[in-house]
N, C-alpha and C positions, 0 to 999 in steps of 0.2 A: 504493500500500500504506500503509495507515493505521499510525503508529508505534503502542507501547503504551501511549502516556499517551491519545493520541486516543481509543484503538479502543476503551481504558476506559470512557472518557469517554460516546462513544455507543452504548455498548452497555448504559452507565446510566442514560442519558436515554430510551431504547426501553424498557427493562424496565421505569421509573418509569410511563411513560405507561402500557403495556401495564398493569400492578398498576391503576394507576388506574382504567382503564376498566374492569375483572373489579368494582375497591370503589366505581365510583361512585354504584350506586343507593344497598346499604347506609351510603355514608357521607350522604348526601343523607338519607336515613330519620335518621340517627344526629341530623344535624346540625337538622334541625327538631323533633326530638322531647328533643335535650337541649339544643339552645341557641335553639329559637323558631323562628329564620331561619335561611339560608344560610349568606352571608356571603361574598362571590366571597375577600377578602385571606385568611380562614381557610382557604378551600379553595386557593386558592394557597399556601401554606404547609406544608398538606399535602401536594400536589402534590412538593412541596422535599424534605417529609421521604421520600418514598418515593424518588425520582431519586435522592440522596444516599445511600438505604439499601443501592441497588444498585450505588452508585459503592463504599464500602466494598467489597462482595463482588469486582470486577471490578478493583478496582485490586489486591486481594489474590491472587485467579488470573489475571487477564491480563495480557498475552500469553499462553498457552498453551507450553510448551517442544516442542521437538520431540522424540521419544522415539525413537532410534535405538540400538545395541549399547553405546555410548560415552556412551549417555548421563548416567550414573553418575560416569564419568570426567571429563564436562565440570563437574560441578557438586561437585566433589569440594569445593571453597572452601567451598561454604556445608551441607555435613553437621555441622559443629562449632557447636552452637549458640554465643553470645555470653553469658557469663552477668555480665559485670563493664557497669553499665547507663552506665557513664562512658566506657568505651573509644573514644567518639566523640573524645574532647578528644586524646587519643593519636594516631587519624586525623588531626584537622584541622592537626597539626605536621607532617605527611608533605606539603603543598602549603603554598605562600607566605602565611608570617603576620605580613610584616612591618610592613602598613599596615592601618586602618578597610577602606581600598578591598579590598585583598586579602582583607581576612576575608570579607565579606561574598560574594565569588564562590567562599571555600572550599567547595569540592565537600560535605565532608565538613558542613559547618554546615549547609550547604542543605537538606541531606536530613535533618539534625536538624529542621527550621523546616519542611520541606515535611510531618513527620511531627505537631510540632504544627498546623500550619495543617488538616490533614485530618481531624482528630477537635475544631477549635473547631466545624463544625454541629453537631454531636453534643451538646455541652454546650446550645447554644442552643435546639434542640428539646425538649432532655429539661427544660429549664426553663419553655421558652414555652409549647408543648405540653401538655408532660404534667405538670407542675406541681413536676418534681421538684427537692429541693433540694441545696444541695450537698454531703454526704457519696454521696445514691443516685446523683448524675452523676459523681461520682470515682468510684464501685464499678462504677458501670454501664460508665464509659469504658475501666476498668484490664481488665474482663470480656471487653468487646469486641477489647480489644486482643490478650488472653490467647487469646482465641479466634483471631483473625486469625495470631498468631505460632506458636501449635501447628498451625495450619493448614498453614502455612509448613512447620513444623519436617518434619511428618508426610506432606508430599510429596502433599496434596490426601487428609487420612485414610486415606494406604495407596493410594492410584489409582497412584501412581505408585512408581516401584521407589525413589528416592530423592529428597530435597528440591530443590527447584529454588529456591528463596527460603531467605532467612536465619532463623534464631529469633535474635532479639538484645533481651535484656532493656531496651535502651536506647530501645527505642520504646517499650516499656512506659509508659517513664519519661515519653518525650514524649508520645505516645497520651496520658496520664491528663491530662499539664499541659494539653495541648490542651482537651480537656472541661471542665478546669476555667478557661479564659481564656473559651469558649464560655460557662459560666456567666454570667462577670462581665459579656459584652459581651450577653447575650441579652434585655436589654430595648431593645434597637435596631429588634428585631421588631415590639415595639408600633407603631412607626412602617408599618407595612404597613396601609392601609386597608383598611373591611371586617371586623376583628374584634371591633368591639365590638358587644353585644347593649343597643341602645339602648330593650326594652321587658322588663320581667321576662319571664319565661319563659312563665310560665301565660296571661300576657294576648293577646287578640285582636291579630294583626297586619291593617295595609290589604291586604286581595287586588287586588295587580298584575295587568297583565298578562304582565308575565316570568313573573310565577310560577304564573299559570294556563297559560300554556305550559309549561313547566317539565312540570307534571303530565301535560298532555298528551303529553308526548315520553315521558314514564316509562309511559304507558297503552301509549303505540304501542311499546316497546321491552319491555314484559313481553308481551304478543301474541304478538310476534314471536318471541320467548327461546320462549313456551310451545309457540306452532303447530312453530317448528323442532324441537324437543324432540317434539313427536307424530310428525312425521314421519319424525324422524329412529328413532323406535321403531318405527315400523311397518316404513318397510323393514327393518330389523333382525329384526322378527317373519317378513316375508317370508322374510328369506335363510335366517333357523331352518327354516322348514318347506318350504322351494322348491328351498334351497340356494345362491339366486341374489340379486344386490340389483339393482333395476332402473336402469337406465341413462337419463340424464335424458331427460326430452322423455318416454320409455317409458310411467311412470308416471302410473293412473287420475287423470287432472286433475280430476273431480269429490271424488275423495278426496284428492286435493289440496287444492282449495279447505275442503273441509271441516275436518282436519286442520289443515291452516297458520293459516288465516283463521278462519272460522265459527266452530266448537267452543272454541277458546283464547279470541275473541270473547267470544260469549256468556257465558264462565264467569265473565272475568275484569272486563268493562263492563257483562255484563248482573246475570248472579246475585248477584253478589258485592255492588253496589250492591241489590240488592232485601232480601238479607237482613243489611245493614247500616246506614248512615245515609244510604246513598243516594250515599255517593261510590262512585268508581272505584279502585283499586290505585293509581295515579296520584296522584288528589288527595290521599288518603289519608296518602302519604308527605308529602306539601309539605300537611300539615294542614288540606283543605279540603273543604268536602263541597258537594248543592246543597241549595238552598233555596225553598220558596214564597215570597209575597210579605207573608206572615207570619213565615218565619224557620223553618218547622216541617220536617221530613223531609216529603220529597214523598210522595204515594201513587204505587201503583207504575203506572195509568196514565202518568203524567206521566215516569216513569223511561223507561219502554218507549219512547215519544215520542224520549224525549231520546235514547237509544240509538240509534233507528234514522235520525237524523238527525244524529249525531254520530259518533264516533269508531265504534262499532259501526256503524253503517251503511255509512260507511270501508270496514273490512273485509268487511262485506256484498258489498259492489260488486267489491272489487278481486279479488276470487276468480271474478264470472262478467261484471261489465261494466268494465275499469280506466278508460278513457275521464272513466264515468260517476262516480268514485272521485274520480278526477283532480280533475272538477268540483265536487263535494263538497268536497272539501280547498280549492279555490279560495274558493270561494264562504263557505265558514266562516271562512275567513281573515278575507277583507273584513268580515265581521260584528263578528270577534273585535277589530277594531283602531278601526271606527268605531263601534259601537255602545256604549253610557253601560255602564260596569263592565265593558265589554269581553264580553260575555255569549253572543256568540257565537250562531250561526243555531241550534242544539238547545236553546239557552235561550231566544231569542225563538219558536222555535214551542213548546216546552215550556210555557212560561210560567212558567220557574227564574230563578234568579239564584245566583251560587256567593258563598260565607260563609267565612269562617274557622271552623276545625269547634271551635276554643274558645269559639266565642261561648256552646255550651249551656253553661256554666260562670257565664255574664254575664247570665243573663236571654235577652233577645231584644236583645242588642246586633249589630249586622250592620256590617261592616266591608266594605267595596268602594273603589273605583277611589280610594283614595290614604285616603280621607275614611270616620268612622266614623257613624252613624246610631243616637242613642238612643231608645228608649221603655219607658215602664213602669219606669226603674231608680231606684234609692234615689236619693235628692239627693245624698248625698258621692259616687255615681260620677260625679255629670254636676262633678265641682272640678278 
């Protein structure tokens, strides 16, 4: 049986991750279109800020109390909120103050200290973060705090018949000092690699091959999102007019393929590049599109090609040959890792190459595998 500092503990690192995977396409979109690149230390950081947002929450309701007849009776100590925010110092005389040593294991201090130590990330974030200074991380911290303690007072907003935690203005106290020692100590962060944006913003980056992956996993993962989402409406539409939802395996597997695979396919690898610059929903996010060997948007033979030899071909297969899919996926792999710009087999039969989709900003500047290629640009761009 996990105590309550533990069970806090992971039930805030589960909720962090879980947030995260719901925000990591949009933050992926966020983080190339406002900061250029990635940046894995940024996205670790964020990562921190969410874990931590749900540590707050779960160190404020968990443990959970048990609600039995008495239970009103058991908690009778803490319905009187604390409104004098020093009354700690009055505690800590109640246990041995006679030495450094002795203070330091006062029950009562500890929990003053464990009340600052829990709101310094809080100042750190809101400084590294979000840029804020320090009057909005004192207001922001004294806010949060206010919130957590009338949470307290209010026995979970009225859920329960009476408080099971303290309101004691004295966390307030420390709560706020907290956010603001986080302030002071919050350019520690800097030190986290990975957050620095080493090209302006508007400028072309080198297209990796992490990052051509990257887009590919966000093609295959919006597919996916959309196929489940049809299907998951049609049974839906079924059981409206049938009354019934079909039981797996049951279910027309050509309308299967269709729905999961095919249709989400095509819209989102085929169409969607045809009436735009030729990228996919994928590259699009991580700012990439493809390219002739001019630098131009493809015509849409050469799209169609690349589709059906590429990720859309992908799902082609795995709806009526997976085998055949399998091989495909293989096979592009090897392409993708040996061949010059990483270009992958739907780009060597295409006859594409993938671009940083700022380049149309630059002329006909092309950016690939680490290394950038000029032509035609003014002299002060080649300095």
């Amino acid at each position: 049986m996990l105590s309550g500092t533990t069970l806090s503990a992971v039930v805030a690192v589960l909720g962090g991750f879980g947030l995260a995977a719901v925000l990591v396409v949009p933050y992926i979109a966020w983080s190339y279109h406002r900061r250029g690149e990635l940046g894995l230390g940024h996205a670790v950081l964020g990562l921190g800020f969410l874990i931590y947002s749900f540590a707050l929450v779960t160190y404020t309701l968990l443990p959970l109390p048990e609600v039995d007849t008495t239970f009103c009776v058991k908690h009778a100590a803490v319905t009187t909120p604390v409104l004098a925010p020093l009354r700690f110092l009055d505690d800590m005389h109640k246990y041995d103050t006679s030495g450094i040593r002795a203070v330091l294991r006062n029950p009562a201090l500890r929990q003053v200290l464990f009340n600052v130590a829990l709101f310094v990330p809080l100042g750190m974030f809101l400084r590294h973060l979000f840029r804020g200074g320090l009057a909005l991380t004192l207001s922001t911290g004294l806010l949060i705090s206010l919130t957590v303690e009338s949470t307290q007072l209010t026995g979970v907003w009225f859920l329960f018949q009476c408080p099971y935690r303290l309101f004691d203005t004295g966390d307030l106290l420390s709560n706020t000092l907290g956010a603001g020692v986080g302030f002071l100590l919050a350019p520690v962060l800097n030190l986290v690699p990975g957050q620095r944006v080493r090209v302006p913003m508007g400028v072309p980056r080198a297209v990796t091959r992490r990052r051509r992956l990257l887009g590919i996993a966000l093609d295959l993962l919006a597919v996916w999102v959309a196929g489940n989402g049809l299907l998951f409406g049609a049974k839906l539409a079924n059981w409206a007019l049938h009354g019934e939802v079909p039981r797996r395996g049951v279910w027309n597997p050509l309308l299967t393929s269709v729905l999961a695979y095919w249709l989400p396919a095509v819209l989102l690898l085929l169409v969607a590049p045809l009436l735009g610059n030729g990228g996919t929903i994928g590259q699009r996010i991580v700012l990439l599109r493809p390219a002739d060997r001019l630098g131009g948007v493809p015509r849409w033979p050469r799209v169609v090609l690349r589709f059906l030899t590429g990720s859309g071909g992908y799902f082609v297969l795995v709806g009526a040959a997976p085998d055949a899919a399998l091989l495909l996926v293989c096979t592009s792999f090897v392409f993708l890792v040996h061949t010059t710009g990483g270009r992958g087999l739907s780009g060597v039969l295409a006859g594409l190459t993938v671009i940083d989709s700022r380049v149309d900003r630059y002329g006909t500047r092309v950016a690939h595998d680490r290394r950038y290629r000029f032509e035609h640009l003014p002299a002060e761009e080649h300095r």
